[in-house]
DRENDO-1510 file (C-alpha; in Angstrom, 1 decimal, always signed):
<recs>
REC; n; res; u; v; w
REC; 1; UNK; +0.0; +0.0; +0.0 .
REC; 2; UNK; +2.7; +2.6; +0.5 .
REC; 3; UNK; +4.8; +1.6; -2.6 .
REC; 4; UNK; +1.3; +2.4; -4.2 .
REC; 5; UNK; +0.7; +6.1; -2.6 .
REC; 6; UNK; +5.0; +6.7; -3.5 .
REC; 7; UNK; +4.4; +6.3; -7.0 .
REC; 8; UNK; +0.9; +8.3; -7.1 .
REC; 9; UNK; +2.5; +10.8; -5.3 .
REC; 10; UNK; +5.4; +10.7; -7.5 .
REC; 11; UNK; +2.8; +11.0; -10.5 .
REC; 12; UNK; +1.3; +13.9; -9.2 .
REC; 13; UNK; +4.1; +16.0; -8.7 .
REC; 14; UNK; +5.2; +15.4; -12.8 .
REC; 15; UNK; +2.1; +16.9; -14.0 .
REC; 16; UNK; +1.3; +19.1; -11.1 .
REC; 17; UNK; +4.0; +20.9; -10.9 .
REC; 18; UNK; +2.2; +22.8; -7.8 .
REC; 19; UNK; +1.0; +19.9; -6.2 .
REC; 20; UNK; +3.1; +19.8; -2.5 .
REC; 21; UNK; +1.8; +16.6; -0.4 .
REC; 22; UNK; +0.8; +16.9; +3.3 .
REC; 23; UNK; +2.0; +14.3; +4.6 .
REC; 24; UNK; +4.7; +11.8; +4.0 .
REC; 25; UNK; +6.6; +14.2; +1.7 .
REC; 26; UNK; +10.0; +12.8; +0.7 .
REC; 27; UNK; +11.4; +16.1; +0.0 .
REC; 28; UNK; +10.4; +17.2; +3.8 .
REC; 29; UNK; +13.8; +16.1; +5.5 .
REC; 30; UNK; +15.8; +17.5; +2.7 .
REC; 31; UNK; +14.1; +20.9; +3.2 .
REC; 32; UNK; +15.0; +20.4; +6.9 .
REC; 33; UNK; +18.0; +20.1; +6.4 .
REC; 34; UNK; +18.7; +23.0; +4.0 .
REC; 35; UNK; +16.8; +25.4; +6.3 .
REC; 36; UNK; +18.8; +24.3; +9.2 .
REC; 37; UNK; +21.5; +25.3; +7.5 .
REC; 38; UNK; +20.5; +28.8; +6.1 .
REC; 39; UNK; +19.4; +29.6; +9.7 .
REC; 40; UNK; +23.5; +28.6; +10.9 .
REC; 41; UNK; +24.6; +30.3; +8.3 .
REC; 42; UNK; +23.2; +33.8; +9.4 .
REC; 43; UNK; +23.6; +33.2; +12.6 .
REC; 44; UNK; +27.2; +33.2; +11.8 .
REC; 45; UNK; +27.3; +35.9; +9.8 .
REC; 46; UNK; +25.6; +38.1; +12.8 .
REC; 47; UNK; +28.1; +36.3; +15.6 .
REC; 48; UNK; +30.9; +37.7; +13.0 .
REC; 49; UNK; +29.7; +41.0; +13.2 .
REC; 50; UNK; +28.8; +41.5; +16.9 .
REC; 51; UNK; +32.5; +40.2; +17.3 .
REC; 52; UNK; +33.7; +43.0; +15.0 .
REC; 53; UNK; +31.7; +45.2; +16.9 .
REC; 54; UNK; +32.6; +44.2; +20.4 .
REC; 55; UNK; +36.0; +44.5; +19.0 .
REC; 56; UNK; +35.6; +47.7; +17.7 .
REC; 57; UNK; +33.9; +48.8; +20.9 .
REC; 58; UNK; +36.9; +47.4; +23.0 .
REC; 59; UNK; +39.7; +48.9; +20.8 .
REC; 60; UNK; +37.3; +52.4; +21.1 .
REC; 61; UNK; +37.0; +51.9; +24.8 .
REC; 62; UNK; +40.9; +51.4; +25.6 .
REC; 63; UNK; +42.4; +54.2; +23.1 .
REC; 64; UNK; +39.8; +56.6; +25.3 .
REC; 65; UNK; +41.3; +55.0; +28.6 .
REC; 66; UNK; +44.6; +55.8; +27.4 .
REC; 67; UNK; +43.7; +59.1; +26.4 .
REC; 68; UNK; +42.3; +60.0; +29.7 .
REC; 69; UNK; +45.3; +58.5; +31.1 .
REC; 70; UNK; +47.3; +60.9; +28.7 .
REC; 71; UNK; +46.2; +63.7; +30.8 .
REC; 72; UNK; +46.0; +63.0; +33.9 .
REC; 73; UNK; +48.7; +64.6; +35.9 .
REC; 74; UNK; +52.0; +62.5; +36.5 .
REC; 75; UNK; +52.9; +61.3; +40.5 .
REC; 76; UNK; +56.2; +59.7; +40.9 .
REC; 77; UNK; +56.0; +57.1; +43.6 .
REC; 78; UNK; +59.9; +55.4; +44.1 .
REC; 79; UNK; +59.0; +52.9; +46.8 .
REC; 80; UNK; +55.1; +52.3; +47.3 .
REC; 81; UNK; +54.1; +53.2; +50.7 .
REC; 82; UNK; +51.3; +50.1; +52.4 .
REC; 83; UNK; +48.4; +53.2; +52.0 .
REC; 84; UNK; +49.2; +53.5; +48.5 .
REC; 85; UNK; +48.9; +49.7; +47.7 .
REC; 86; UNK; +45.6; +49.4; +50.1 .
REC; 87; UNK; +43.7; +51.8; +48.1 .
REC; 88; UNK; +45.8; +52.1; +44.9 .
REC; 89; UNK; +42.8; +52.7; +42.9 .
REC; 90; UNK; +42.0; +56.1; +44.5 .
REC; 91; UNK; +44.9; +57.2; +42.8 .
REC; 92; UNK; +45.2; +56.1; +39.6 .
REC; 93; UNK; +42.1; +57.2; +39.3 .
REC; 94; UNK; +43.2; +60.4; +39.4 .
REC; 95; UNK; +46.8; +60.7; +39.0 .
REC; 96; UNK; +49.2; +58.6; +36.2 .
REC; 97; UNK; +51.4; +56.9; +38.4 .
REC; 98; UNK; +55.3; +56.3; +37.6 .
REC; 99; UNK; +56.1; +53.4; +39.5 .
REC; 100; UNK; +59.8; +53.4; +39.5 .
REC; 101; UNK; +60.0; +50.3; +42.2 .
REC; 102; UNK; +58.4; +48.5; +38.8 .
REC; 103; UNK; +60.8; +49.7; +35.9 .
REC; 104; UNK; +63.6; +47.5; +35.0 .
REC; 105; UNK; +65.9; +50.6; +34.6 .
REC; 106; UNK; +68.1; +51.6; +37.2 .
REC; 107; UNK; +66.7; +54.3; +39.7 .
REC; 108; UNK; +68.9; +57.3; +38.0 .
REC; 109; UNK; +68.2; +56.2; +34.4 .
REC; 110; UNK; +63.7; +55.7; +35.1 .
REC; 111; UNK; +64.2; +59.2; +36.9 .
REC; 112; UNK; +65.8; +61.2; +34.1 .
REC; 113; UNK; +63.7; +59.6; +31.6 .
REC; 114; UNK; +60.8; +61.1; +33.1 .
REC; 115; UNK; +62.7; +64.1; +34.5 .
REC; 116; UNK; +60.8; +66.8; +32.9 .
REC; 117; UNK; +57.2; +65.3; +33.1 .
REC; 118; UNK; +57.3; +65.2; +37.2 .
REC; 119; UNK; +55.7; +67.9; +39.1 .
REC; 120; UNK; +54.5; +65.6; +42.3 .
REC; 121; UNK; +56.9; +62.8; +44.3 .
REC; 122; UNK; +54.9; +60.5; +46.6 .
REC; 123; UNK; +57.1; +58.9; +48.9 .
REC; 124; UNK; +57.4; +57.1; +52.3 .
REC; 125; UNK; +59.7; +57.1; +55.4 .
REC; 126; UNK; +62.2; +54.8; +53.7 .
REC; 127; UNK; +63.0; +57.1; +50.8 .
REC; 128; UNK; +65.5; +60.0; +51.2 .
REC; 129; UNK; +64.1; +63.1; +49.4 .
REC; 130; UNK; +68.0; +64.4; +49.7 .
REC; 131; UNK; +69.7; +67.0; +46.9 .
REC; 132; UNK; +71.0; +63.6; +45.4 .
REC; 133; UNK; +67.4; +62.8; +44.2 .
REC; 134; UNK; +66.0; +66.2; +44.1 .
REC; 135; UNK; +69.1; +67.1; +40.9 .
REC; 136; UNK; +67.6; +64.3; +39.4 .
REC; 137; UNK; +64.2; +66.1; +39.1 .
REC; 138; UNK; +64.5; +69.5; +37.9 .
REC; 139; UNK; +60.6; +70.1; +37.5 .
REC; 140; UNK; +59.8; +69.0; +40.5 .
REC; 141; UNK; +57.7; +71.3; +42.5 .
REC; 142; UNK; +55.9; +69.1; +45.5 .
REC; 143; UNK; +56.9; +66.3; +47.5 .
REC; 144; UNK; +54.3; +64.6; +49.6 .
REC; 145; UNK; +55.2; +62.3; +52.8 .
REC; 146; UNK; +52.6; +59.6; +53.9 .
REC; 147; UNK; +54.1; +60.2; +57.2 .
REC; 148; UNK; +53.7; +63.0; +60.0 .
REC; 149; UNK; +57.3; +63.0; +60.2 .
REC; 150; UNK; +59.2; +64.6; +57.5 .
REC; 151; UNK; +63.2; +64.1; +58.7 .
REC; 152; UNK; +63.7; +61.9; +55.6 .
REC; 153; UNK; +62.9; +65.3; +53.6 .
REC; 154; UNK; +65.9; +67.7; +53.1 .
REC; 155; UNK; +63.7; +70.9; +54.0 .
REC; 156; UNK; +66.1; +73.3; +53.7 .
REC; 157; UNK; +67.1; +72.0; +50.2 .
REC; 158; UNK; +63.7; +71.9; +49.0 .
REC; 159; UNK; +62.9; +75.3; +49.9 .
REC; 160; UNK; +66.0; +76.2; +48.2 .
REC; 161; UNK; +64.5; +74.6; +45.1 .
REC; 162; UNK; +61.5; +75.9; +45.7 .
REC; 163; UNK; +59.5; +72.6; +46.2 .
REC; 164; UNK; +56.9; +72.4; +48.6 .
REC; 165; UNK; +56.2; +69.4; +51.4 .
REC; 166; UNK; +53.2; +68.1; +52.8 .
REC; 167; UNK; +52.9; +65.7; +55.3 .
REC; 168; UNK; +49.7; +63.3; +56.4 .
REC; 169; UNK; +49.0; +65.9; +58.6 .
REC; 170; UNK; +46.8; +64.3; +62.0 .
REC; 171; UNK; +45.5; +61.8; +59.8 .
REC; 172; UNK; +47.2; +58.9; +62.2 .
REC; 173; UNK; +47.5; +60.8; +65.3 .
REC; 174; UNK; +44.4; +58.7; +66.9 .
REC; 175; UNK; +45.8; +55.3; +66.2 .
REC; 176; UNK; +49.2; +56.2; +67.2 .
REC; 177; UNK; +48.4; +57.4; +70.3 .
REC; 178; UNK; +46.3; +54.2; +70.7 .
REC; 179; UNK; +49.9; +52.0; +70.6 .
REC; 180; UNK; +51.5; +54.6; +72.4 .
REC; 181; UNK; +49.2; +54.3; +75.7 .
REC; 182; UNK; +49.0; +50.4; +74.8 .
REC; 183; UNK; +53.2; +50.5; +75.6 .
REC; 184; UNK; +52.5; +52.4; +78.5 .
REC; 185; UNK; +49.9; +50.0; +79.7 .
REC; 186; UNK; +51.9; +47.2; +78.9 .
REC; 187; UNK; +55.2; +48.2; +80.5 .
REC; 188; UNK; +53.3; +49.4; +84.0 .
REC; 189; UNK; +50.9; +46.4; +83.8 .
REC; 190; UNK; +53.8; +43.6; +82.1 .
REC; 191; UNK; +51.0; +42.2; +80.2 .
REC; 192; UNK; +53.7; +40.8; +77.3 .
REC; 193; UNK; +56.0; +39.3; +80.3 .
REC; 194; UNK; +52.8; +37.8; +82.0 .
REC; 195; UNK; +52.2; +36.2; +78.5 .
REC; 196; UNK; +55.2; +34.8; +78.6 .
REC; 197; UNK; +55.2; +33.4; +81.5 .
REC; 198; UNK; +52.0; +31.6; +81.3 .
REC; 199; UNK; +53.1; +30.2; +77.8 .
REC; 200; UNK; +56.8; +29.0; +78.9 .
REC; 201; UNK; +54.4; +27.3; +81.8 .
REC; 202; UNK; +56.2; +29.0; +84.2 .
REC; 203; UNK; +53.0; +29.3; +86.5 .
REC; 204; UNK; +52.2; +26.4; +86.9 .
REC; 205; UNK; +56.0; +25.1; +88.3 .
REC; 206; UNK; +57.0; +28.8; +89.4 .
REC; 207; UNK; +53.3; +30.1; +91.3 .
REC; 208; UNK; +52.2; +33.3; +90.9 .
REC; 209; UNK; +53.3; +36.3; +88.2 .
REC; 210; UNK; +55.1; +39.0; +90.3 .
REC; 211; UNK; +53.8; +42.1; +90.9 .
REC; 212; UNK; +53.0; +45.0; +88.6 .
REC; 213; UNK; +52.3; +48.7; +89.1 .
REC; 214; UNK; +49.1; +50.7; +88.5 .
REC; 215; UNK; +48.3; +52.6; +85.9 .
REC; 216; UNK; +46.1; +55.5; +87.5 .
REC; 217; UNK; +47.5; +58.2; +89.9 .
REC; 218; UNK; +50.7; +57.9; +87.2 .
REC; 219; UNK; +52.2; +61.3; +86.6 .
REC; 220; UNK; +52.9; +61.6; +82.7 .
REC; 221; UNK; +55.2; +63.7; +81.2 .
REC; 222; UNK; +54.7; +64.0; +77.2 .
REC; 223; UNK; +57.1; +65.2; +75.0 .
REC; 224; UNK; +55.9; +67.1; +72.0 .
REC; 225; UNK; +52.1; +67.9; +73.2 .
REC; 226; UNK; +51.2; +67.9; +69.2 .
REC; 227; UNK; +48.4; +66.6; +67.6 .
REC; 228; UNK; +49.2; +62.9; +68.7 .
REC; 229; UNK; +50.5; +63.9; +72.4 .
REC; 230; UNK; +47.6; +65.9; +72.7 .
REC; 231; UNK; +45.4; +62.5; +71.8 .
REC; 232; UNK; +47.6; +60.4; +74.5 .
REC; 233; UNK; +47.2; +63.0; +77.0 .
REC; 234; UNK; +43.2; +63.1; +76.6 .
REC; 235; UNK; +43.4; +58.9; +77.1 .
REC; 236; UNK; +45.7; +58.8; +80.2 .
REC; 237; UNK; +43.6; +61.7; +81.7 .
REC; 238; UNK; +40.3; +58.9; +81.3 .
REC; 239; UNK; +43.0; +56.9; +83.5 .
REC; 240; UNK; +43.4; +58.9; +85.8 .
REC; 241; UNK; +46.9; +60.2; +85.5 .
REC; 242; UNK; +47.9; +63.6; +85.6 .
REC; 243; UNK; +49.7; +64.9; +82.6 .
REC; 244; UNK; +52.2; +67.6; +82.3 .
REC; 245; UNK; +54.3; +68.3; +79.1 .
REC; 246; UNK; +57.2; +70.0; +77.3 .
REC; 247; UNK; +57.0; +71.2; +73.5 .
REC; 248; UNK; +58.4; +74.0; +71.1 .
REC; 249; UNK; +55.9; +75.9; +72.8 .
REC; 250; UNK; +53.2; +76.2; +75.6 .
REC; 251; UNK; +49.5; +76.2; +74.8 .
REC; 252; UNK; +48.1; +78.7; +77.5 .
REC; 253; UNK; +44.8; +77.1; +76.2 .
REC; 254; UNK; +45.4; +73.8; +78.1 .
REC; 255; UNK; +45.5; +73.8; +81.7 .
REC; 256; UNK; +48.2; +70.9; +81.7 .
REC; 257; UNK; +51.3; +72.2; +83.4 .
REC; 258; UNK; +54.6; +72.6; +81.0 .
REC; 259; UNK; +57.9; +72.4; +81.4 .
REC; 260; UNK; +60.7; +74.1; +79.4 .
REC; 261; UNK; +63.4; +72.0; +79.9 .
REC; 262; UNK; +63.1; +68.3; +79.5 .
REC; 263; UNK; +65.0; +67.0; +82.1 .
REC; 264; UNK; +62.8; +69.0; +84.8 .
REC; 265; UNK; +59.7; +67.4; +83.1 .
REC; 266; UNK; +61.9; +63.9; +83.9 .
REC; 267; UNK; +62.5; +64.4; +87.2 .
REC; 268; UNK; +58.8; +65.6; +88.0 .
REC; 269; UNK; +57.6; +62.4; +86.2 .
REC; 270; UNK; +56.7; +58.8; +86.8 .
REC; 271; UNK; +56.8; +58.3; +83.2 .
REC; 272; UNK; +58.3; +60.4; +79.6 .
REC; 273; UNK; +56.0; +59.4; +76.7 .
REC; 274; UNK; +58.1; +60.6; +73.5 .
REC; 275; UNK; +55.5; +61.9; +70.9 .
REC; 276; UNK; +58.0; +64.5; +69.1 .
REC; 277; UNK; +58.9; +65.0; +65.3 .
REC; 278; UNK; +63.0; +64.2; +64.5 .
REC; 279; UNK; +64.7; +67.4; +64.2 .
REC; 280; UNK; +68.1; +68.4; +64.6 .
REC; 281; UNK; +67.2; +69.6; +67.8 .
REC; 282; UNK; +65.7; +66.5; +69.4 .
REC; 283; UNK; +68.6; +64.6; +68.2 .
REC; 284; UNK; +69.4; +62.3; +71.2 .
REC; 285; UNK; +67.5; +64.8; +73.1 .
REC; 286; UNK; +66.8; +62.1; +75.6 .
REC; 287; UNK; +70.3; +61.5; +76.8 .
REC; 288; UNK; +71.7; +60.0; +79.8 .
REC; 289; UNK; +70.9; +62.9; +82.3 .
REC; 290; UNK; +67.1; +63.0; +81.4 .
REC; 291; UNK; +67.3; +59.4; +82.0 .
REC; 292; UNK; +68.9; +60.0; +85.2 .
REC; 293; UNK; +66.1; +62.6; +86.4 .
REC; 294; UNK; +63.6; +60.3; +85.4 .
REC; 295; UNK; +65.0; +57.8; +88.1 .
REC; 296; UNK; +64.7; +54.2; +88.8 .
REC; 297; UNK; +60.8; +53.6; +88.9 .
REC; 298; UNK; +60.6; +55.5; +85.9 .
REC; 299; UNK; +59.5; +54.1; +82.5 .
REC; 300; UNK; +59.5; +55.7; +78.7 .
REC; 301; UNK; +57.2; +55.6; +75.7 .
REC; 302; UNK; +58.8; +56.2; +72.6 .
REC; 303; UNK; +56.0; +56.0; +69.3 .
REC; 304; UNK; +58.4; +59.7; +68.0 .
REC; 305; UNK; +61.3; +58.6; +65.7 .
REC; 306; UNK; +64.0; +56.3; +67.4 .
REC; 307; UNK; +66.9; +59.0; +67.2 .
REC; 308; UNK; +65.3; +60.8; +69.9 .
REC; 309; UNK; +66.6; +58.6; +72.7 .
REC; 310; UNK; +70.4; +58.0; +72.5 .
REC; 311; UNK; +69.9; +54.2; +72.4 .
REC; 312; UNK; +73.2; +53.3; +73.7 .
REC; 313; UNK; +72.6; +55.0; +77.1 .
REC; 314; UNK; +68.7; +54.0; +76.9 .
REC; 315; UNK; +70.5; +50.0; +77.2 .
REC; 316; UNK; +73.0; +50.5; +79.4 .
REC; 317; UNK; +70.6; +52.4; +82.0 .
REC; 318; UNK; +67.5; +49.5; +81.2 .
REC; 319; UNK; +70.6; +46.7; +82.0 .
REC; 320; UNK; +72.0; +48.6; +85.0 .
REC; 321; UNK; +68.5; +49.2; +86.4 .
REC; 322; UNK; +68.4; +52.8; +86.3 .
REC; 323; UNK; +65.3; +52.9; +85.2 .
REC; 324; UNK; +62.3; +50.6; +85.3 .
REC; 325; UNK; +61.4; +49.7; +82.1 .
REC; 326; UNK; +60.5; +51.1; +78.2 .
REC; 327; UNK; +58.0; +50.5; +75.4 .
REC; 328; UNK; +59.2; +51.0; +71.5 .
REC; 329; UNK; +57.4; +51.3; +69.0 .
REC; 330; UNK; +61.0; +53.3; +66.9 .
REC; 331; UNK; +64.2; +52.5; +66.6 .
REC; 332; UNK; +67.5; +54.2; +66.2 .
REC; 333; UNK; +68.6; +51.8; +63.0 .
REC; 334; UNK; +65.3; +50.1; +61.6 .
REC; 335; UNK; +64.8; +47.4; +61.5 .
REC; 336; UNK; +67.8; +46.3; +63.8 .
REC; 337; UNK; +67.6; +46.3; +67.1 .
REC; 338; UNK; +69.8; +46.1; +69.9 .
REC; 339; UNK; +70.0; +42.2; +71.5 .
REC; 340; UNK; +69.7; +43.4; +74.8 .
REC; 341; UNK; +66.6; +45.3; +74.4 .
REC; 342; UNK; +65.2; +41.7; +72.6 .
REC; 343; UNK; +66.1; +39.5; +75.7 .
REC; 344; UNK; +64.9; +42.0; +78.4 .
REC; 345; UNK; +61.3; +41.4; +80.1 .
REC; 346; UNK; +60.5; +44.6; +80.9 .
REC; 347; UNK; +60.8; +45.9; +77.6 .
REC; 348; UNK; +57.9; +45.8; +75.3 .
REC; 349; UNK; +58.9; +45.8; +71.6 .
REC; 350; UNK; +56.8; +46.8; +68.7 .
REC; 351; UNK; +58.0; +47.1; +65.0 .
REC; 352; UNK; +57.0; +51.1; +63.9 .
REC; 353; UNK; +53.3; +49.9; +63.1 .
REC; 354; UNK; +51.3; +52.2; +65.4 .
REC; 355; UNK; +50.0; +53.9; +62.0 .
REC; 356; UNK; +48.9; +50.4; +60.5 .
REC; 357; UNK; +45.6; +50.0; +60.6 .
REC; 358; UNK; +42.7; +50.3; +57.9 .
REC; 359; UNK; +41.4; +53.4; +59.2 .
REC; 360; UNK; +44.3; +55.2; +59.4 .
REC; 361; UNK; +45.8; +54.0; +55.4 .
REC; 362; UNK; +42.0; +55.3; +54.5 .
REC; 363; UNK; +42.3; +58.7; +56.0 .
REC; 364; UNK; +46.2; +58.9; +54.8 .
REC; 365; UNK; +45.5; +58.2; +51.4 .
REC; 366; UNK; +42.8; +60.9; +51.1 .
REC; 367; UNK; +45.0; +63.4; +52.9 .
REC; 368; UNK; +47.8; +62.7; +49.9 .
REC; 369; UNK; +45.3; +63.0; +47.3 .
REC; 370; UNK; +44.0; +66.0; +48.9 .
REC; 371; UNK; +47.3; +67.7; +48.9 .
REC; 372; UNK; +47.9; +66.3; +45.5 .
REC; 373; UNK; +44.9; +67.7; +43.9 .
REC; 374; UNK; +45.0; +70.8; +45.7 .
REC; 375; UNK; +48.8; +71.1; +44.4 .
REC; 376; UNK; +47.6; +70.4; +40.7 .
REC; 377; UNK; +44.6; +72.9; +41.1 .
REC; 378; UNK; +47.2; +75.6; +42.1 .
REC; 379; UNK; +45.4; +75.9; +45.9 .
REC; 380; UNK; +47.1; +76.0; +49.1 .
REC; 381; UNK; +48.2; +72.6; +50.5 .
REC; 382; UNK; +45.8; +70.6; +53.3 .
REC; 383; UNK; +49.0; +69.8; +55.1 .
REC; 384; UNK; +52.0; +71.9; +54.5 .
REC; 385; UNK; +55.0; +70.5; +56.3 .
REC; 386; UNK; +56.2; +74.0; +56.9 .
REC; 387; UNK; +54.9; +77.4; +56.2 .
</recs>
C-alpha cells in the first residue's frame, strides 16, 4: 500500500507541478535540512559581526582609557608606601602613576627619563628626598610624605629649590596614640612578660606572676604635646593620670602644666612618653641625664622617631636598672635592634606599626590626594610641612 501512494505521489508531482503533499513528503527532510543550514549560516554571519563590533567597541574603549590617562597629571611614587597599595585605585584614578619600584631601569636612568614630566613625588619614610634625588628632578615642585614626620625630607634644600612638602597631617594621630598608651599600659601592667610566662608554663612550676604597678594616679610627662601627644594625653587623663608636658611651645589654652626643659619634666615624672617630630634639635634629646632625672621607677614611651633617645645610654641604664622599664614602638637603626633590648622582660617591643591600621591608610591616602589635587589645582596645600 505505501509503494502504491510513493508512485501516485510521484505522478502527481510530474504533472502538477504545484501539487506539494501533506504528509509523507520525501522532499520534507531534505528541506530540513537545508533550512537548518540557512538559519547557521546567518547566525554566523551576525556572531561575526557582533565580534567586530565588540572588538571595535573594545579597541574604542581602551584608546579613550589611554587618552584619559594621557592627561591625567603625573605622580612619581619610588617605593610604594602600604596606604598607596591598600587603596591604589583612588589614585590612579586620578593621577598617572610612575612606579619606579616596577621599571627595570636603574633608579637614575627611570628618573631622568621622566625628568621633565614630574611635578608631584609620593614617597614614604624609607626614601630619602636628599639634593642627590632632588638634581635628578628639575621640574619638580611638590613632594608629599605619607608620614607625619618629615626628617627623611631635606627641608632646607627643598625650599631652596622651591619645592613644597606636605605631610599626612593628624591623619594617624588617633591610632598612634592608641599604641603609644598600649606600651604604657603594657610596660606598667607587664602584660607581654605575663604572656610569657603563662606560655613557657612557668606558672604552673613557678606560682604566681610578680607584681605589677598601677596605671592610675601615674604622673605623665609627654614630650611634644602635638596633635598625637595631645590624643595620648586626653586617654591617660580617662586613667586617671595627671599629665604635664614640654613642646616648642606652651598652649596657655590647656591647663596641663609645662615644662621648658626636658630634664625637669623627667625628674617631676613617673613616666616620659616621646611623641615629638625628629629634628636636629631632638637629636638624642633624651640623653643619659634625662634618664637619670627620670629615676629608677621611671619608664619611657617612645612612638616619635628612634633618634630621639640615644639608644646606647637607653641600654645601658635598662641593664644597669636605672630605670624601670620602656615600650618601643622606633628605633634608632630600623629594623635592627639592639639584642639586649630583645632579651629583656621589661621591655615591650613593637616594630613602627602604630599607623597600620585600615582606618588610618583610609584617611592617609585621602590626605595625599588631597594635597595632590589641591597642588595640581594651584590651591594652598591641606597639610604643608612648613609654612
Amino acid at each position: 500500500m505505501e509503494l502504491i501512494e510513493r508512485i501516485l505521489m510521484e505522478w502527481k508531482s510530474l504533472f502538477y507541478p504545484h501539487f506539494r503533499p501533506h504528509h509523507k513528503n520525501l522532499e520534507e527532510p531534505e528541506r530540513k535540512k537545508k533550512k537548518e543550514k540557512r538559519k547557521k549560516t546567518r547566525l554566523c554571519s551576525s556572531n561575526n559581526l557582533g565580534t567586530k563590533s565588540k572588538t571595535n567597541l573594545g579597541s574604542h574603549s581602551e584608546s579613550l582609557m589611554a587618552q584619559q590617562l594621557q592627561n591625567l597629571p603625573d605622580v612619581l611614587i619610588i617605593k610604594p608606601p602600604p596606604a598607596f597599595i591598600s587603596f591604589e585605585s583612588d589614585f590612579t584614578q586620578k593621577f598617572k602613576i610612575l612606579r619606579a619600584w616596577k621599571s627595570p631601569l636603574p633608579l637614575d636612568q627611570f628618573l631622568t627619563k621622566h625628568a621633565q614630566s614630574v611635578q608631584a613625588l609620593l614617597c614614604r619614610a624609607v626614601t630619602p628626598v636628599n639634593a642627590d634625588l632632588l638634581q635628578l628632578l628639575p621640574a619638580l615642585k611638590l613632594v608629599v610624605t605619607v608620614s607625619t614626620g618629615a626628617n627623611h625630607v631635606d627641608k632646607a634644600e627643598c625650599r631652596r629649590r622651591g619645592i613644597a612638602v606636605a605631610n599626612a597631617g593628624n591623619a594617624y594621630s588617633e591610632d598612634v596614640a592608641d599604641i603609644a598608651v598600649g606600651l604604657f599600659i603594657d610596660v606598667n601592667r607587664r602584660i607581654s612578660a605575663a604572656d610569657w610566662y603563662v606560655r613557657r608554663g612557668l606558672w604552673s612550676s613557678k606560682g604566681d606572676y610578680p607584681l605589677s604597678s598601677k596605671i592610675g594616679g601615674k604622673r605623665v610627662g609627654i614630650v611634644g604635646l602635638g596633635s598625637i601627644g595631645y590624643e595620648v594625653a586626653k586617654r591617660l587623663e580617662a586613667f586617671g593620670c595627671k599629665i604635664s608636658y614640654n613642646s616648642r611651645s606652651e598652649r596657655p589654652s590647656l591647663s596641663y602644666p609645662f615644662y621648658s626643659n626636658v630634664c625637669e619634666l623627667a625628674a617631676n615624672n613617673d613616666a616620659l612618653i616621646i611623641c615629638c617630630a625628629l629634628t636636629d634639635q631632638t637629636r638624642h634629646m633624651i640623653n643619659k641625664e634625662v634618664l637619670s632625672a627620670l629615676g629608677k621607677d621611671g619608664v619611657i614611651v617612645n612612638i616619635g622617631r628612634g633618634a630621639i633617645i640615644d639608644e646606647k645610654e637607653l641600654v645601658k641604664c635598662l641593664v644597669n636598672g636605672e630605670i624601670r622599664g620602656a615600650g618601643l614602638d622606633v628605633f634608632e637603626n630600623e629594623p635592627h635592634i639592639p639584642k639586649d633590648l630583645v632579651a629583656m622582660d621589661n621591655v615591650v617591643l613593637s616594630p613602627h606599626k602604630s599607623v597600620y591600621t585600615l582606618e588610618s591608610f583610609k584617611r592617609g591616602s585621602e590626605v595625599m590626594i588631597a594635597n595632590l589635587e589641591a597642588f595640581f589645582s594651584n590651591k594652598p596645600l591641606i597639610t604643608p610641612a612648613y609654612g
